[in-house]
Residue, then its C-alpha position, 0 to 999 in steps of 0.5 A: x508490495x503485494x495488498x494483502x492488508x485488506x481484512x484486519x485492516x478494513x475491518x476496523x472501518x466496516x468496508x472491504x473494497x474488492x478491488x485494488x485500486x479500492x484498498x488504495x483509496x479507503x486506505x487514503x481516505x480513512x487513514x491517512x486524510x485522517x492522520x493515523x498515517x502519514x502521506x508519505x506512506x500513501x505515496x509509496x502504496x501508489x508507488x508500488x501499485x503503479x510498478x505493479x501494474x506496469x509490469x503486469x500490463x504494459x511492456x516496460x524496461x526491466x525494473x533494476x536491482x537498485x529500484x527494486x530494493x527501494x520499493x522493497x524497503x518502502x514496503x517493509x517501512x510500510x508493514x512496520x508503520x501499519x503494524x502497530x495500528x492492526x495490533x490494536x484492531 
């Protein structure tokens, strides 16, 4: 999932973090410690950074078909439950 929510989402709050570690975090912090979202989404954000972030920079087993689709989908269920949220931004 690439981060790319960053300004409508955290214009609402005043921040923009610069880097991604930083979307991640404000994103727990001021939505889902808060509950505008559930944790469920938080993990799978985490989730899909970390799979990044190995792929990128360490060298690891290729991921396979069936794992990419389930992050594929996490991150699809991910847009559709924040989109509503930056309609009313």
């Amino acid at each position: 999932m690439e981060i790319g929510v960053r300004p409508q989402f955290y214009q609402k709050i005043s921040k923009a973090p610069s880097k991604h570690t930083g979307v991640i975090s404000l994103f727990d912090t001021e939505f889902v410690i808060k509950g505008i979202f559930p944790k469920e989404l938080s993990k799978n954000f985490h989730k899909a950074f970390e799979l990044r972030q190995r792929s990128d920079y360490k060298v690891i087993k290729p991921v396979t078909s069936d794992r990419a689709e389930e992050i594929l989908r996490k991150a699809e269920h991910f847009l559709e439950s924040v989109k509503p949220y930056l309609q009313i931004c």
